[in-house]
KOLPALO-223588 format. One line per 3 residues: number of its first residue (from 1); their letters; for each residue x, y, z of C-alpha. Coordinates in Angstrom, 2 decimals, padded with zeros to 5 digits. Example, Ala and Ser with C-alpha at 12.3 -4.5 7.8 and 13.67 -1.06 7.14 Angstrom:
1 = as = 012.30/-004.50/007.80; 013.67/-001.06/007.14
This chain:
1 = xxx = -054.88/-066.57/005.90; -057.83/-065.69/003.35; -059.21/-062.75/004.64
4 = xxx = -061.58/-060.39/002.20; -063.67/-057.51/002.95; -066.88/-056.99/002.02
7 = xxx = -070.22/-055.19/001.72; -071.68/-056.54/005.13; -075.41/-057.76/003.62
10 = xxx = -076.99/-057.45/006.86; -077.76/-053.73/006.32; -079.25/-054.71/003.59
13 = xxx = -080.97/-057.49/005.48; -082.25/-054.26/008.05; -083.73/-052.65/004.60
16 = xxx = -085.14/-055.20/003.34; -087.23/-055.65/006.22; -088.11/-052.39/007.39
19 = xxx = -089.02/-051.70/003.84; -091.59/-055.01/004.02; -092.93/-053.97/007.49
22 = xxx = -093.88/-050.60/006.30; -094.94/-051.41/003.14; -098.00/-053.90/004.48
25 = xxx = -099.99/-050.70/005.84; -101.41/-050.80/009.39; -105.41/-051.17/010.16
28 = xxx = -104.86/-049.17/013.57; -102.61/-047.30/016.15; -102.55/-050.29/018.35
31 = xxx = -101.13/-052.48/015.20; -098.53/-049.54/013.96; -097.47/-050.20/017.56
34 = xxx = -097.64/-054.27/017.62; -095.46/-053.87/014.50; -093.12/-051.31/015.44
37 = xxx = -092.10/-053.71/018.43; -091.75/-056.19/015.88; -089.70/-054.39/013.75
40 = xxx = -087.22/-052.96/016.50; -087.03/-056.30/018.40; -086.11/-057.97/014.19
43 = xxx = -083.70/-055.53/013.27; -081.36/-055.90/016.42; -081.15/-059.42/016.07
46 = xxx = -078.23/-060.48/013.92; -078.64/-063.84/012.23; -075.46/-065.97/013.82
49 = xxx = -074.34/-069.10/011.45; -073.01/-072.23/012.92; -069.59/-071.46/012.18
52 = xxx = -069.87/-067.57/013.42; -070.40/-069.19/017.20; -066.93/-070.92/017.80
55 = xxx = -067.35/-071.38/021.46; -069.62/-073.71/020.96; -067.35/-076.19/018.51
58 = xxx = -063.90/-075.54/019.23; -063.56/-077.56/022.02; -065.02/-080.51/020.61
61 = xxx = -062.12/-080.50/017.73; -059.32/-079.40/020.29; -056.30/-082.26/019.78
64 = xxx = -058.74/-083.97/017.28; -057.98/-085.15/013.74; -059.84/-082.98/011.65
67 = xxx = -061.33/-083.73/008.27; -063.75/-080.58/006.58; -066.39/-080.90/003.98
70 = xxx = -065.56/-077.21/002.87; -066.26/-074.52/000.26; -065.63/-070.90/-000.68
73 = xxx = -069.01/-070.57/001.25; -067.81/-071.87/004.34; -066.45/-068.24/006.22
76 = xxx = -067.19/-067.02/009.43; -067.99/-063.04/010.14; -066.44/-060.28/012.18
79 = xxx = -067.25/-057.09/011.75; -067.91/-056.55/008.38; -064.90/-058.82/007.11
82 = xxx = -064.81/-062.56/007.11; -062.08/-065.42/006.99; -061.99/-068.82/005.73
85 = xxx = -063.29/-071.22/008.43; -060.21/-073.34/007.26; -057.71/-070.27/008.05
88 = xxx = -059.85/-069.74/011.46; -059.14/-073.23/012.98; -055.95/-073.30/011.82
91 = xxx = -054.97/-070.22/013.62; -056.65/-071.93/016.34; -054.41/-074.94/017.01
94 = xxx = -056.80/-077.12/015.59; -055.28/-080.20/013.80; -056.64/-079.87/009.84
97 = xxx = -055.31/-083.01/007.90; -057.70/-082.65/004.84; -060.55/-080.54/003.19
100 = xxx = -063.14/-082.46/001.21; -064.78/-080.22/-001.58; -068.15/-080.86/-003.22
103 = xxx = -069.14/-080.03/-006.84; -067.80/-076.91/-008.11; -064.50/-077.57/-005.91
106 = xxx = -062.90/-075.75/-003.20; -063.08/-072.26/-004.71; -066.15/-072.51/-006.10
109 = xxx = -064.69/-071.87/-010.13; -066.20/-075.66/-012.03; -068.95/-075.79/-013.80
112 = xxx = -071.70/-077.53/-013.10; -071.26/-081.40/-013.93; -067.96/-080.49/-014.45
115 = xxx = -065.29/-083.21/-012.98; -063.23/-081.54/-009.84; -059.58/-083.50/-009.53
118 = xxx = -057.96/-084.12/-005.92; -055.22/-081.21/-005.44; -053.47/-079.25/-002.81
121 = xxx = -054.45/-076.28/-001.51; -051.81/-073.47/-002.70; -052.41/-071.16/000.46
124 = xxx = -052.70/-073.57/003.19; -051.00/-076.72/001.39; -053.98/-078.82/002.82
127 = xxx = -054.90/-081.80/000.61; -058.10/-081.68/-001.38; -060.06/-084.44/-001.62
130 = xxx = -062.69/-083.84/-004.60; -066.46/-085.93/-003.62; -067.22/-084.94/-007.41
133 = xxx = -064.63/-086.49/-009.49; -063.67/-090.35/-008.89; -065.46/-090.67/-005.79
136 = xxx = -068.81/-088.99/-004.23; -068.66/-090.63/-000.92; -065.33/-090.65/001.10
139 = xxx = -063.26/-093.92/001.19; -062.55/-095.46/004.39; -058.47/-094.93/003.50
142 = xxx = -059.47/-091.47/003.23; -061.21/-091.43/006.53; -058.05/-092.99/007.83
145 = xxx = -056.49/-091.36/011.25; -059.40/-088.61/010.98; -061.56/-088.41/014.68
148 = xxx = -064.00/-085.88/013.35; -065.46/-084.34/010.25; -066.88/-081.11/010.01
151 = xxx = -069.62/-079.99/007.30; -069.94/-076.25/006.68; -070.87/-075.85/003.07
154 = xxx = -074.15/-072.86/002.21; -076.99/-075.04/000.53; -079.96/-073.60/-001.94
157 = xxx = -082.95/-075.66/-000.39; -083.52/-077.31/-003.64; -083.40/-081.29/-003.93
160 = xxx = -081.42/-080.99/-007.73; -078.93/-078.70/-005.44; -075.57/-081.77/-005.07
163 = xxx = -074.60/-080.47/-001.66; -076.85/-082.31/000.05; -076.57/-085.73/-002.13
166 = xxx = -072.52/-085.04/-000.58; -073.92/-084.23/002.52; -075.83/-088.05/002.64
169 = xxx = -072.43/-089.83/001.44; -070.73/-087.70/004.09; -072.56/-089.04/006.64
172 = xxx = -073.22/-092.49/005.31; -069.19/-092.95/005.14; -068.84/-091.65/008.59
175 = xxx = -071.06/-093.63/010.42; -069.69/-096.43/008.48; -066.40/-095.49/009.83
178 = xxx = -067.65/-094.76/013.50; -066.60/-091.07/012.69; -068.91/-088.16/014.45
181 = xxx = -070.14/-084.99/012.22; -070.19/-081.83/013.35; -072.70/-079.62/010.50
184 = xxx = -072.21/-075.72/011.13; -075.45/-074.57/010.21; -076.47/-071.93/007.77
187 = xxx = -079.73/-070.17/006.48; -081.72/-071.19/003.52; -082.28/-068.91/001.45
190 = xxx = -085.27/-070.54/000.36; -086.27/-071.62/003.92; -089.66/-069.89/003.10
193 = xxx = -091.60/-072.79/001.71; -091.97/-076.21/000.96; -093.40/-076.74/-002.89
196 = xxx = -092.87/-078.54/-006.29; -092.85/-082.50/-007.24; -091.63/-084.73/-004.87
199 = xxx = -088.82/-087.40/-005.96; -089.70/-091.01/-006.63; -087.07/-093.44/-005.69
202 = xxx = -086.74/-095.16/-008.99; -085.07/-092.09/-010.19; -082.66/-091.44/-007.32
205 = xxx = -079.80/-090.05/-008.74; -076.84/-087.75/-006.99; -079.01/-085.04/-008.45
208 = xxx = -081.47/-086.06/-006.22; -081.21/-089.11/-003.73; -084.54/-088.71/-001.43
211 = xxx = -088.20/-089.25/-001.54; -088.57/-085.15/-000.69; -090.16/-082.37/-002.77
214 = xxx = -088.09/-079.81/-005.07; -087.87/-077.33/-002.55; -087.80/-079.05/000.72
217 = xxx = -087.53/-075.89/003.11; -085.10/-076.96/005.50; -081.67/-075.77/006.46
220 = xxx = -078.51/-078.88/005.87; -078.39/-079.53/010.15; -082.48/-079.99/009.96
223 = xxx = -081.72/-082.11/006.60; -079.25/-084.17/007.97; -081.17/-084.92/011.20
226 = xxx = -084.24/-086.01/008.44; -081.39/-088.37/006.56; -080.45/-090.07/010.15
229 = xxx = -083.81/-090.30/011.39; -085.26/-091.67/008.60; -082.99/-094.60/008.09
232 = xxx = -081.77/-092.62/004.11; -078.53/-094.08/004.92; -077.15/-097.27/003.64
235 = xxx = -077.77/-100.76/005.78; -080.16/-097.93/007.98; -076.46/-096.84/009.70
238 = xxx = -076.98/-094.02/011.81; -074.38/-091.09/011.85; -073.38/-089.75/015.04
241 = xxx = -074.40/-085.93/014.39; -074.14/-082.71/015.96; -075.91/-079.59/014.41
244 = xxx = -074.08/-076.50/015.57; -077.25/-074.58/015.00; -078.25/-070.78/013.75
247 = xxx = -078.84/-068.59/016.60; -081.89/-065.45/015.77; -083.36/-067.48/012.32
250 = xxx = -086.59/-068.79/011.37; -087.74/-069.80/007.90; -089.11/-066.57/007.15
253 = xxx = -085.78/-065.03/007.73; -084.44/-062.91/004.52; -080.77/-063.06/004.26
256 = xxx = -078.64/-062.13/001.81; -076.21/-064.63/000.95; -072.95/-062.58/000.41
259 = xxx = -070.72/-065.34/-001.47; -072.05/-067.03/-004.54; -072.61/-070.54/-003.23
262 = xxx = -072.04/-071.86/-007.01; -070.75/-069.88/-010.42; -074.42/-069.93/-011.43
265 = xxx = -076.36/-068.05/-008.46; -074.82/-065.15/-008.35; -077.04/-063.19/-006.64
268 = xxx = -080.52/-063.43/-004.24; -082.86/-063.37/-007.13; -080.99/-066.10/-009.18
271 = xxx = -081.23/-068.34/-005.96; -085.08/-067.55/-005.66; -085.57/-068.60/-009.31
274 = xxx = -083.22/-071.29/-009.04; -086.39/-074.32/-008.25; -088.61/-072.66/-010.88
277 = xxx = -085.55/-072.22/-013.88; -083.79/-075.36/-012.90; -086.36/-077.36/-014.83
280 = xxx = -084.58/-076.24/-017.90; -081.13/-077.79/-016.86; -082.92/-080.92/-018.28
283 = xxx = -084.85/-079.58/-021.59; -083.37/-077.70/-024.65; -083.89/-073.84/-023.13
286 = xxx = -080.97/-071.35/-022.01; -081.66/-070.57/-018.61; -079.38/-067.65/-018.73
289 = xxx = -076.42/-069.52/-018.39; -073.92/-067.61/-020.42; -074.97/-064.57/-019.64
292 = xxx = -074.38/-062.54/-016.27; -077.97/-063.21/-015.46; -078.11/-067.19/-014.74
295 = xxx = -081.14/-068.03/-013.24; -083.20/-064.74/-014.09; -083.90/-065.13/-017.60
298 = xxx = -084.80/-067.82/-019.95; -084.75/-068.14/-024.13; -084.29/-069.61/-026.87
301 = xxx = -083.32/-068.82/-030.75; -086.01/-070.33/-032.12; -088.84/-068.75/-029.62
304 = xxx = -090.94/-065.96/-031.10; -089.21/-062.92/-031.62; -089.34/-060.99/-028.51
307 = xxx = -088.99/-057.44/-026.88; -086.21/-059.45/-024.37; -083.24/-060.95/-026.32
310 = xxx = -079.64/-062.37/-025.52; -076.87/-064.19/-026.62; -074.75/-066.80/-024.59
313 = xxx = -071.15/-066.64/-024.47; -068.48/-068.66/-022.15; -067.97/-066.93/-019.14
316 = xxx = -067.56/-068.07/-015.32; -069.29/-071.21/-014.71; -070.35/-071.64/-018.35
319 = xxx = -067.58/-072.77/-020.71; -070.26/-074.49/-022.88; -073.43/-072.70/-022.52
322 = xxx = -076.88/-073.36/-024.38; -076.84/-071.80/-027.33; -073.12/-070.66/-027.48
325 = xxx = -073.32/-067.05/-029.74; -076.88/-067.40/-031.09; -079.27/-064.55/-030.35
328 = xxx = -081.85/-066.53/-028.23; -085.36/-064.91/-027.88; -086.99/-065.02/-024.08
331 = xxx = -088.28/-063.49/-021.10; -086.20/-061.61/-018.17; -087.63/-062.17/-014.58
334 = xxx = -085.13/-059.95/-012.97; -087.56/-057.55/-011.62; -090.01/-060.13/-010.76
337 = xxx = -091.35/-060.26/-006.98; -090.53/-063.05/-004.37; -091.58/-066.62/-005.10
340 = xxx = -093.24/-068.79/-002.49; -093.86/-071.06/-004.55; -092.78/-073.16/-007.59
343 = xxx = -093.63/-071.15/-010.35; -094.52/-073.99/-013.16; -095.72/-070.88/-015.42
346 = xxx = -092.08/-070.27/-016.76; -091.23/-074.51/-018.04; -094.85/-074.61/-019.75
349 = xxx = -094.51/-071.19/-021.60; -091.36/-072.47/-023.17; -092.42/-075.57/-023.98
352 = xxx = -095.59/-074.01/-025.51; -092.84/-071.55/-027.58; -090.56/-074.21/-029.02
355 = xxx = -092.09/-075.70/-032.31; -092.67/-079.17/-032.80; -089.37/-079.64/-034.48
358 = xxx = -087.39/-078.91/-032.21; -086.80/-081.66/-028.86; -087.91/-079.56/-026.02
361 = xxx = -087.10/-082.35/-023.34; -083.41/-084.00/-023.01; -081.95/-087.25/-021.23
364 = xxx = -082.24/-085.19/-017.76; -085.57/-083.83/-017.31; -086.64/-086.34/-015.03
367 = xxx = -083.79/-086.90/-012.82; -084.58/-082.75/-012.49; -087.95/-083.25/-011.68
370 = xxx = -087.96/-086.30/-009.86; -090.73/-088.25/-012.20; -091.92/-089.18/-015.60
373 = xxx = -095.46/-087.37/-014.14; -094.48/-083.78/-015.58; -093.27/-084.28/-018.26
376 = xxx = -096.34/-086.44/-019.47; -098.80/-083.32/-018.05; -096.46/-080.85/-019.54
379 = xxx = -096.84/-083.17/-022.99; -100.59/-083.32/-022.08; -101.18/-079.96/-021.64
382 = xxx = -102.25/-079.64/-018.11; -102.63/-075.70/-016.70; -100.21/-074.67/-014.56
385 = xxx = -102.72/-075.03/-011.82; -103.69/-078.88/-012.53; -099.57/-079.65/-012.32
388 = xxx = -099.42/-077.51/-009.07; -102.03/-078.91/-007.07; -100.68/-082.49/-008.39
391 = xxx = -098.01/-082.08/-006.05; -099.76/-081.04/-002.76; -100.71/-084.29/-001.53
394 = xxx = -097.35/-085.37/-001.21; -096.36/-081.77/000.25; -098.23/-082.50/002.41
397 = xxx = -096.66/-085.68/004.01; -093.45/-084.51/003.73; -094.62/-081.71/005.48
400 = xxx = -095.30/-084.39/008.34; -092.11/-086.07/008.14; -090.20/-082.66/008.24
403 = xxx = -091.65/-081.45/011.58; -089.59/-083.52/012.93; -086.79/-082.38/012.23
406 = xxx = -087.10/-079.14/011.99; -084.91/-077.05/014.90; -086.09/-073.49/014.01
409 = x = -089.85/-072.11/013.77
């Protein structure tokens, strides 16, 4: 069995938002004691994921041929230790016959873009089928003899984010293979809001397969019912779904995600950064990558000498980084606040850094951003505020389509 202790984040969770509460100042006694009832009736309820409430799965998979979409995210809680949902069901009776792993494989160790080969599990000698190496969408002779598959892999929110582009191919297989889904649902961590440039379908891509801003603010079970409702799959199949859903979350929950859900957000304020930074996946600028601050920093060697410098090296989820051992120049965000928004500020002061001899965009900017529109406005120079409120009209109809879907406030 994989079982690991640690630090239980929901006591950081209860400081984080006792610390907000009183921090916001109160006008008058009869507020300081609307809030205090707030804050008591918050703190004592514990956000529950899918996977965390068993009762209400495990008979559905009892005697069943199981097949799990499955990552080192995918753990369930008890008291301040947690095992592998694999090891869980397993120790259950239930019938596992094969794991299917997303990008960055099973354990979570490849690098981004980084091809993950089939294999077989060394502690539970389950077969691994890799959906980012030969195939992204399971074969029906892999389906073969399986009655149900279960997804329970911790997403970003972000539309460049592959888990849900595996997600879609998940269920398009399935319901091609009259095969339910059960999705254990988790928080998003970027839940919060719903911002940035929305994807046109001529540049559908795995990095991004669906006519839905950047960050999309919905959880995978809310996504998936959006992808089955709105006829995303192939031929207009529909997937026979069940969402297993959170139990005390809304989309202004914080929570503190306490496994790195890829080598390259290792922490909450990489993830928050993650739809503002991830621009520079497709452009010529370090995004930290290299470093032990991916996602909180950005640079370059030939920006402006700076107070902030750093220099890339291979490490854990970067074996070829940006800039591999030259001192890049840049700015560090770690101690920045919150975002609530797409923060366009950070893509157009590189660009505006790197002289015109060097080639600030590359071959993947726009599958990153969904359009050829930025990257003309960046080239134009539009203000940060012209390029936001470009997007809002379209926010603004997703917004539409995603209150339908949505299960939690």
């Amino acid at each position: 069995m994989i079982s690991m202790s640690f630090k239980n984040t929901y006591f950081l969770l209860v400081f984080l938002l006792f610390f907000s509460l009183i921090s916001c100042g109160q006008t008058n006694t009869s507020n300081n004691k609307l809030n205090s009832e707030k804050t008591s009736e918050v703190l004592s309820r514990e956000i529950l994921t899918g996977a965390q409430q068993t009762k209400l799965y495990i008979n559905l998979l009892k005697n069943k041929n199981i097949a799990i979409v499955a990552n080192q995210t995918s753990i369930i809680f008890n008291k301040g230790n947690y095992t592998h949902l694999i090891d869980s069901l397993l120790s259950g009776g239930i019938k596992i016959k094969k794991v299917f792993s997303p990008e960055h494989g099973f354990r979570g160790k490849a690098d981004a873009s980084e091809e993950v080969l089939d294999g077989l599990d060394s502690k539970t000698n389950l077969p691994i089928v890799s959906l980012y190496g030969n195939y992204k969408k399971p074969t029906a002779d892999q389906l073969k003899e399986i009655d149900i598959v279960v997804f329970d892999i911790q997403d970003v929110g972000v539309r460049f984010y592959t888990y849900i582009s595996t997600l879609h191919y998940v269920m398009e297989a399935c319901a091609e293979n009259d095969i339910p889904v059960i999705i254990l649902d988790r928080p998003n961590p970027n839940g919060h809001y719903v911002d940035g440039p929305t994807l046109k379908m001529e540049h559908k891509s795995f990095v991004g397969m669906h006519p839905v801003p950047l960050v999309f603010g919905m959880t995978i079970g809310e996504y998936a019912q959006m992808i089955n409702g709105e006829n995303w799959l192939k031929n207009n199949v529909k997937c026979d779904l069940t969402v297993i859903p959170l139990k005390n979350y809304t989309h202004q929950s914080l929570y503190s995600l306490p496994i790195r859900p890829s080598p390259n957000l290792p922490n909450d304020k990489a993830i928050n950064l993650y739809p503002s930074l991830g621009f520079f996946e497709g452009t010529t600028i370090n995004a930290g990558r290299g470093t032990e601050n991916q996602f909180q920093q950005y640079g370059a060697p030939f920006f402006p000498k700076s107070d902030f410098s750093y220099t890339p090296h291979p490490n854990f989820g970067s074996k070829y980084p940006k800039h591999n051992g030259e001192l890049c120049n840049g700015v560090d965000l770690k101690n920045n606040e919150r975002l609530n928004f797409v923060n366009i500020e950070y893509l157009l002061d590189a660009f505006n850094k790197t002289p015109k001899t060097e080639k600030f965009f590359g071959a993947t900017f726009t599958i990153h951003a969904g359009n050829t529109k930025l990257e003309n406005q960046i080239k134009n120079g539009l203000s940060p505020k012209e390029i936001h409120d470009s997007w809002q009209p379209k926010v603004e109809e997703f917004k539409k389509i995603r209150s339908k879907y949505l299960i939690y406030n």
